[in-house]
VEXRO-6983 format. One record per residue (C-alpha): residue number from 1; x, y, z. Coordinates in nm, 4 decimals. Example, Ala and Ser with C-alpha at 12.3 -4.5 7.8 and 13.67 -1.06 7.14 Angstrom:
<dolums>
1_1.2300_-0.4500_0.7800
2_1.3670_-0.1060_0.7140
</dolums>
This chain:
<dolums>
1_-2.9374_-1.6500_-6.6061
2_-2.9187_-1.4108_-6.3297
3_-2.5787_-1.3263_-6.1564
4_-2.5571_-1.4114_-5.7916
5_-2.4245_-1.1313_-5.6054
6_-2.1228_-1.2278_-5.4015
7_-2.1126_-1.1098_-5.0426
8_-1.7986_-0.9120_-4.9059
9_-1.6835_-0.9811_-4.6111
10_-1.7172_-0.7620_-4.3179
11_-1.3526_-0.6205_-4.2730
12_-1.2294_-0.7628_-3.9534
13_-1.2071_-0.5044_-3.6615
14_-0.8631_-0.3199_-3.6362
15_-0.6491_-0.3573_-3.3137
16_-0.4756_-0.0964_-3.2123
17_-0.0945_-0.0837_-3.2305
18_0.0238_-0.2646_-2.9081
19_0.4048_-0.2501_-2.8994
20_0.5344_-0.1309_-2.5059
21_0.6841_0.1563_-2.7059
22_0.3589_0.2920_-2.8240
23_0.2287_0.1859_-2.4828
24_0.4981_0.3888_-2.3231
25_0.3626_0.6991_-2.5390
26_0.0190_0.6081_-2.4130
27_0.1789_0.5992_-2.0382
28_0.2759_0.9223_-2.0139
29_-0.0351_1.1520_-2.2079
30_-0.0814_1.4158_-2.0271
31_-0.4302_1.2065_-2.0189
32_-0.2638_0.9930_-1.7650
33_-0.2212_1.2641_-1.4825
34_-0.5404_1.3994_-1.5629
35_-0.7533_1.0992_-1.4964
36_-0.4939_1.0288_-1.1736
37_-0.6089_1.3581_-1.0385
38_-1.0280_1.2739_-1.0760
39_-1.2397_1.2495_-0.7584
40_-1.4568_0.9568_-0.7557
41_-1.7499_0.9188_-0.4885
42_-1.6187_0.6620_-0.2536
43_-1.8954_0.3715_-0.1475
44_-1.9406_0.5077_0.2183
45_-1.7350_0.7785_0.3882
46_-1.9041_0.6514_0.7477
47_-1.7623_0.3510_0.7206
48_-1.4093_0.5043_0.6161
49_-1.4228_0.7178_0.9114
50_-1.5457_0.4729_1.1182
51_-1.2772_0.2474_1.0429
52_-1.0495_0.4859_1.1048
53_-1.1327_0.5750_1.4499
54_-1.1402_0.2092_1.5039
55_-0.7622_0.2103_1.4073
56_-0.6528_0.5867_1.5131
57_-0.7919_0.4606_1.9026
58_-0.6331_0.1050_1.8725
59_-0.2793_0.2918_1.7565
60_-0.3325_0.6016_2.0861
61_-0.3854_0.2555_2.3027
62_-0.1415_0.0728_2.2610
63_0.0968_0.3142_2.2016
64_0.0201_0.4885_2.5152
65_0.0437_0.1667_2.7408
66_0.3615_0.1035_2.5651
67_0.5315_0.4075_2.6269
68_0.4291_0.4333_2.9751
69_0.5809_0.1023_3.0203
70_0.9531_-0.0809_3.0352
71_0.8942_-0.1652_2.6843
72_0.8504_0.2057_2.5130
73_1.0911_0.1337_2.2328
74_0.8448_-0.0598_2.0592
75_0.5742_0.1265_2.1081
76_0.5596_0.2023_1.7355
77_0.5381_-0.2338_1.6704
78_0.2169_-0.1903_1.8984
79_0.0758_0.1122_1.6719
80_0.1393_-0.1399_1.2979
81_-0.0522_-0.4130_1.4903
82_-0.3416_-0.1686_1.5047
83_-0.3324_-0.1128_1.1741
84_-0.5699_-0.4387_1.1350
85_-0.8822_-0.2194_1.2315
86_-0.8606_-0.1023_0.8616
87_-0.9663_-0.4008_0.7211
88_-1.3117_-0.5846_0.6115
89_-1.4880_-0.2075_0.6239
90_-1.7694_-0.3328_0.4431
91_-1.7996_-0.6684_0.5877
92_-2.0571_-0.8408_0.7600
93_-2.0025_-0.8438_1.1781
94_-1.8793_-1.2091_1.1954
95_-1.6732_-1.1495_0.8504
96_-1.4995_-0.8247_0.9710
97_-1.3847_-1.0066_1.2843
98_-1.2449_-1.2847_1.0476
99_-1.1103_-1.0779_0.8105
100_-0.8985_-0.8216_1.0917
101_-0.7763_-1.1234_1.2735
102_-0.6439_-1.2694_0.9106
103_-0.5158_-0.8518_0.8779
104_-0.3357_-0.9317_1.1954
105_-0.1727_-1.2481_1.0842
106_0.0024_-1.1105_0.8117
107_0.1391_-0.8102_1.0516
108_0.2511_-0.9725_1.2947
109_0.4443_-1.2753_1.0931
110_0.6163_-1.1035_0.8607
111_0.7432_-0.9058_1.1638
112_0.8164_-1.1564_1.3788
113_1.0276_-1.3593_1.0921
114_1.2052_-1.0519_0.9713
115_1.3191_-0.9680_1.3118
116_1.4544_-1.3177_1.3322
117_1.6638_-1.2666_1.0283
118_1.7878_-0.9300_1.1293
119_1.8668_-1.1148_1.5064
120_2.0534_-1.3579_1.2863
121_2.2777_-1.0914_1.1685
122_2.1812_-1.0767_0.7907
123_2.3490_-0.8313_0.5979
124_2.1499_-0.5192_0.4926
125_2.1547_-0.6139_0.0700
126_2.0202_-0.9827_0.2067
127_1.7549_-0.8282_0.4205
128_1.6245_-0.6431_0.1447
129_1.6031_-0.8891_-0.0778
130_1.4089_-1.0998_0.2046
131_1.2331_-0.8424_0.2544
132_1.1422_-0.8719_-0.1378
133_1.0419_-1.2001_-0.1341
134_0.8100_-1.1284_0.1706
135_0.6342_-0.8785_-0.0511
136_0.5643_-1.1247_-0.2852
137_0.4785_-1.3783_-0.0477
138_0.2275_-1.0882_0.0997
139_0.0645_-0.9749_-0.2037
140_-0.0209_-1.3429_-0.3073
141_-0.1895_-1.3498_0.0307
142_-0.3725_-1.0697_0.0197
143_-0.4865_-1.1974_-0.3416
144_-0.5971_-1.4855_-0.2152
145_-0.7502_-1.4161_0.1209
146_-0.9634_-1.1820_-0.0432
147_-0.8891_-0.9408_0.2298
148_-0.8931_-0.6503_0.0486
149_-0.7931_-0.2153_0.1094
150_-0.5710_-0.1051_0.1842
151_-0.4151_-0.3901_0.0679
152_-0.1037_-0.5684_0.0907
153_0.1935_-0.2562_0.1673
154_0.0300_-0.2371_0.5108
155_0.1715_-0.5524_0.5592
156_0.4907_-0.4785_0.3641
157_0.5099_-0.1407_0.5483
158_0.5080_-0.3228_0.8955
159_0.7816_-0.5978_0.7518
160_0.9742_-0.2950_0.6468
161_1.0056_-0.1900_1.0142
162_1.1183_-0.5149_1.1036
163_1.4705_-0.5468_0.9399
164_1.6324_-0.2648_1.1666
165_1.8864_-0.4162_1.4349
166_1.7460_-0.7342_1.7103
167_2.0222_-0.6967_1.9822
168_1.8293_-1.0647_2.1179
169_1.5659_-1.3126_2.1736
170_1.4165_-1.0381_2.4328
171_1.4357_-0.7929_2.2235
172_1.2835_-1.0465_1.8877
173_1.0142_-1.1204_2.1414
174_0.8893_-0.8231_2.2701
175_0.8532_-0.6919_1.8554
176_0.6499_-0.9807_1.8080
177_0.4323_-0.9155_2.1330
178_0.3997_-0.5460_2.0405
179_0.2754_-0.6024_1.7493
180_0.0324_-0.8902_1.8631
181_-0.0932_-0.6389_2.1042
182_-0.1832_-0.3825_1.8584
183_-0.3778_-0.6585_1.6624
184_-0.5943_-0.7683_1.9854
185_-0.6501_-0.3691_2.0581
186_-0.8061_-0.3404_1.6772
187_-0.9880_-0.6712_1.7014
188_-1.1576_-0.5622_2.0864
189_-1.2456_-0.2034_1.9222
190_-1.4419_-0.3196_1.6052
191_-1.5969_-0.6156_1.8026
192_-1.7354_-0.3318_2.0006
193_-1.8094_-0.0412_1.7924
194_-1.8694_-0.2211_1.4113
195_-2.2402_-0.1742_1.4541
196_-2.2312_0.2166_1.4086
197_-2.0623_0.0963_1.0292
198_-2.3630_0.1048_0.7616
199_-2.3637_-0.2472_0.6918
200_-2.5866_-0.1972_0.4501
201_-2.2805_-0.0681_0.1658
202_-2.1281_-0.3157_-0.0823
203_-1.7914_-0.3084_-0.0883
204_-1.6536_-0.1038_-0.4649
205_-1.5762_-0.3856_-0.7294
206_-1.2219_-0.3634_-0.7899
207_-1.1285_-0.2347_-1.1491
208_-1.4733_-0.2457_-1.2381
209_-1.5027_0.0871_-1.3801
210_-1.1648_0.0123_-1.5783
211_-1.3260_-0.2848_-1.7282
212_-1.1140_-0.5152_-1.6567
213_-1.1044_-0.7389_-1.2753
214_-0.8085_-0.8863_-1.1743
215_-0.8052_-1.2460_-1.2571
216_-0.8366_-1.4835_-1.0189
217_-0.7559_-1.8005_-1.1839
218_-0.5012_-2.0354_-0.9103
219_-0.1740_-1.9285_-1.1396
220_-0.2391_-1.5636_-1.0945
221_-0.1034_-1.5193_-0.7253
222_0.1819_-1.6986_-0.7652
223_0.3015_-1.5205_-1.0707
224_0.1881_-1.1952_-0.8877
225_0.3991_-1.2753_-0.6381
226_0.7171_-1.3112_-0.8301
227_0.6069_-0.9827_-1.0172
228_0.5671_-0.8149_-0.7014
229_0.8795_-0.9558_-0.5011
230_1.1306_-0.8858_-0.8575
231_0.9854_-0.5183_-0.8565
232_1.0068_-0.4456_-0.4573
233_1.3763_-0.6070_-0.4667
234_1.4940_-0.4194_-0.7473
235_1.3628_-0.0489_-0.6358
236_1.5406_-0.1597_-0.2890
237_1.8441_-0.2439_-0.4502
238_1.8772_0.0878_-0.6941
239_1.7925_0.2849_-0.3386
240_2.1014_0.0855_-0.1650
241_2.3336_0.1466_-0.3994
242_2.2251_0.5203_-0.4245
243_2.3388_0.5178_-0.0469
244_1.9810_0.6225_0.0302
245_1.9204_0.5752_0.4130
246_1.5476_0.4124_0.4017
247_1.5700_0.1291_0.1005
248_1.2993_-0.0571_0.2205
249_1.0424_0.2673_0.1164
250_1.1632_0.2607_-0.2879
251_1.0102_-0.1216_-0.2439
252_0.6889_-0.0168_-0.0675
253_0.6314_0.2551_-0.3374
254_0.6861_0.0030_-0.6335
255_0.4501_-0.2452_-0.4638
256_0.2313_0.0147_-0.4502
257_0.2262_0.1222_-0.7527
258_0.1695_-0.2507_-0.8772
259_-0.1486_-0.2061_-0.6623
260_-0.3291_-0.0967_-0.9905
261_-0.5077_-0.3771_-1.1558
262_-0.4003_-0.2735_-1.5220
263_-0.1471_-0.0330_-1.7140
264_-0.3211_0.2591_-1.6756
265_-0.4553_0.2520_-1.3218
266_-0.0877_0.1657_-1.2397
267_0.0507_0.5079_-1.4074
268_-0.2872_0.6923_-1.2061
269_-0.1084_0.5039_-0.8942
270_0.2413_0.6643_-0.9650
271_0.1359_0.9776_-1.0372
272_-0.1171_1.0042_-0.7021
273_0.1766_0.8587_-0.4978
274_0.4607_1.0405_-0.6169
275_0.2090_1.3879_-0.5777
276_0.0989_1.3389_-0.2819
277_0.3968_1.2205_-0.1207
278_0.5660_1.5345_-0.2583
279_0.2805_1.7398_-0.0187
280_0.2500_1.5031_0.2708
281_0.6243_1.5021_0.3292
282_0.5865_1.8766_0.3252
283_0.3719_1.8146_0.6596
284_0.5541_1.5385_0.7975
285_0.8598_1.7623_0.7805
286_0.6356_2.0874_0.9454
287_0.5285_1.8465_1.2620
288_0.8608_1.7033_1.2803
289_1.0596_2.0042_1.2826
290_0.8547_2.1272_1.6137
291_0.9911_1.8601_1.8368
292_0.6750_1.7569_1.9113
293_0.6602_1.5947_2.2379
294_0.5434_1.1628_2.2574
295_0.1660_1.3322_2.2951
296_0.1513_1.5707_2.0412
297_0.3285_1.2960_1.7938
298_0.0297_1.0297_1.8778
299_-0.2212_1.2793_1.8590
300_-0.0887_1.3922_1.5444
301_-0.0939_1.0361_1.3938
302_-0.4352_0.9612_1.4968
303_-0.5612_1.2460_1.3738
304_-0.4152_1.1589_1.0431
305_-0.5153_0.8331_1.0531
306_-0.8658_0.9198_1.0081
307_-0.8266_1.2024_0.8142
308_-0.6600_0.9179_0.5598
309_-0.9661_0.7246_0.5340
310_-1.2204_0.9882_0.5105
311_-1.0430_1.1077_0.1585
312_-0.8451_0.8436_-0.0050
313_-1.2146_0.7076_-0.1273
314_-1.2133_1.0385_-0.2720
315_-0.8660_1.0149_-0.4559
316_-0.5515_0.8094_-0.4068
317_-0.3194_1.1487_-0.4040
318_-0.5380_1.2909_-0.1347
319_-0.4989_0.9822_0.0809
320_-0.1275_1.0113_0.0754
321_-0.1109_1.3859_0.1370
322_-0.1894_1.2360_0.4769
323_-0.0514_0.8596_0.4993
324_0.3044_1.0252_0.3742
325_0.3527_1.2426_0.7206
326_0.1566_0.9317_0.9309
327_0.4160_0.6624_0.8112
328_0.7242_0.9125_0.9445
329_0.5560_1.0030_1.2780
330_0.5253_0.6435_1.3210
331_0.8768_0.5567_1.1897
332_0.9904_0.8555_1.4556
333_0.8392_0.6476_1.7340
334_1.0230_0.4021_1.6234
335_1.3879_0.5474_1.5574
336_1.4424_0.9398_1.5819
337_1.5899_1.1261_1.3193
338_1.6426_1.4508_1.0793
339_1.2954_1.5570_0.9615
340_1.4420_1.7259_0.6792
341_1.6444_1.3801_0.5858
342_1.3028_1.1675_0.6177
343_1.0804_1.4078_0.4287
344_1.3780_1.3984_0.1396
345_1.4254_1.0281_0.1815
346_1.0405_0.9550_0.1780
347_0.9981_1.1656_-0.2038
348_1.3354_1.0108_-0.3479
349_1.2391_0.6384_-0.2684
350_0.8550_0.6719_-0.3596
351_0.9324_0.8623_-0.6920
352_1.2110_0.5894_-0.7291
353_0.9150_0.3097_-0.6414
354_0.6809_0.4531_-0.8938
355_0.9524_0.4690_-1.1922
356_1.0365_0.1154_-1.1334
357_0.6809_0.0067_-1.0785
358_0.6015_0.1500_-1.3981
359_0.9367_0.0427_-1.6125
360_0.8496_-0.3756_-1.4688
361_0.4563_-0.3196_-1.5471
362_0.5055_-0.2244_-1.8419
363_0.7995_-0.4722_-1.9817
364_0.6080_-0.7984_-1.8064
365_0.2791_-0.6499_-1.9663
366_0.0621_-0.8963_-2.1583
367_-0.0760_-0.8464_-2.4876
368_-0.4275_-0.8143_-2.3435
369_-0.2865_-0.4957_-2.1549
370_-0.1403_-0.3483_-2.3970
371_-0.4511_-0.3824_-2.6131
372_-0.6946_-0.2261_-2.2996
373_-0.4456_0.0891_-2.2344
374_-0.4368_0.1599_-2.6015
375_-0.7855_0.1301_-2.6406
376_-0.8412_0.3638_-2.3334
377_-0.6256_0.5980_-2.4313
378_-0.8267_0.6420_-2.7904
379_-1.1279_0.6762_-2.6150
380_-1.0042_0.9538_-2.3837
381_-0.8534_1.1269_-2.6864
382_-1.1782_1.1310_-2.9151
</dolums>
């Protein structure tokens, strides 16, 4: 009788250790701030400029009627609003309109109901901590509007504005106006100028290259959302009690930072902020410091403005080399102050930002996560 030969199984396929501690260790490779510092050919660097001189002119605009008029002090309200033009780049004409008018929407309300909260007298810790829960609130909107870069802290960035002092209704309104101004200024200038954009380009598909998409299944903006608001409230919180004078900007830079769709394009994002933040407040402070005149300061930020467009396809870290110094010439319209305090202020919240967008990524990870950023890093190491 003749033996049958038993089969052994195929061993199953090893996963790789996934605790957060070895994912920590995986974090911070020196592989990390290598890949963070790649250049990457961006889908179309016409349309990038092009949208940028859409937004640069709607900012010089509005700003300029502004200042020329009784209601200069929120001049820098009108120049956020404008800040819609950077939206729907890749869109059809009839989408793009859609899509900056939806842009302008979620400047101008969380604006308008931030103001009303500072009119109502809300301490600073509370105002934070709406301001928080607007980021969350934000995010999930920009998740589910589809309305894609530069995503969601433009909006936070303009609510961030919005929790300084309302001496009124006047003075509520005229923020709210401002702002709606700036979004009518970017809607008029890409109705007329979006046919010198290359239609023709497909917008990049996000984390594609990663291989992993963000998942868009209904319960993942809501829980997005909390992740988002716990993160920006905390960093604003640590900042506070540090006595730091801009809170708001630790909760920009950790909603920023959350920006990356898995663990390791969220450490690429906190390395290319912190870097280039450390170099574009090194500007910021080199305008600031020559007293530049209302002129020179407009010119300066439109000039940036595009400039920000034309690389940050390139690299993240490049795009903030020049968004860093934009964001404090336009806070300066706003509210004067020390250039050397807001270039300081600016690199202690954002590095603050990144460390606690990192620390909350990384303890609310999944399993699935932890699995991709360990099998990443093995294949970046062999």
């Amino acid at each position: 009788m003749t033996a049958v030969a038993r089969r052994t199984p195929a061993p199953l396929p090893s996963l790789p250790i996934v605790s957060r501690g070895h994912a920590l260790r995986h974090l911070a490779a020196p592989a990390r701030l290598r890949e963070s510092l790649a250049l990457q050919r961006p889908p179309s660097v016409r349309n990038a400029a092009i949208a940028g001189l859409q937004a640069a002119l709607a900012v010089v605009l509005v700003a300029t009627a502004l200042h020329a008029s009784p209601w200069a002090h929120v001049a820098g309200f009108g120049g956020l609003g404008a800040l819609a033009a950077l939206f729907g780049r890749f869109a059809p004409l009839a989408r793009r309109r859609r899509m900056v008018l939806v842009a302008g929407a979620l400047l101008v309300l969380p604006v308008a109901l931030l103001s009303l909260l500072a009119w109502a007298g809300w301490p600073p810790v509370a105002l934070l901590l709406a301001l928080s829960a607007m980021a969350g609130v934000l995010a999930s909107l920009a998740h589910r509007t589809q309305i894609g870069a530069p995503g969601a802290v433009i909006f936070i960035f303009a609510a961030s504005a919005a929790i300084s002092p309302v001496s009124g209704m006047t003075a509520w309104t005229e923020r709210a106006a401002a702002t709606a101004l700036g979004v009518a200024a970017a809607w008029l200038l890409c109705l007329l100028t979006d046919r010198l954009r290359d239609l023709e380009v497909a917008p990049p598909a996000p984390a594609a290259a990663a291989g992993m998409r963000p998942p868009l299944s209904p319960g993942y903006a809501p829980l997005q959302a909390l992740r988002v608001a716990l993160c920006a409230a905390l960093a604003a919180l640590l900042a506070y009690a540090a006595g730091w004078s801009h809170p708001a900007w630790a909760a920009i830079g950790a909603v920023a930072v959350l920006q990356g769709a898995h663990l390791p394009g969220t450490m690429h994002r906190a390395w290319q902020r912190t870097l280039g933040t450390v170099v574009g407040a090194a500007v910021a402070w080199a305008i600031l410091s020559a007293s530049p005149s209302f002129a020179a300061l407009l010119l300066a930020v439109a000039v940036l403005q595009i400039l920000t467009e034309v690389v940050i396809g390139f690299n993240y870290a490049l795009g903030q080399i020049f968004i860093t110094p934009m964001a404090l010439l336009m806070t300066n319209l706003a509210s004067h102050g020390e250039p050397a305090d807001m270039a300081l202020a600016r690199i202690y919240d954002t590095t603050l930002g990144a460390a606690v967008g990192i620390a909350l990524a990384l303890v609310l990870s999944s399993l699935d996560e932890r699995v991709h950023l360990a099998r990443h890093h093995g294949s970046r190491r062999n």
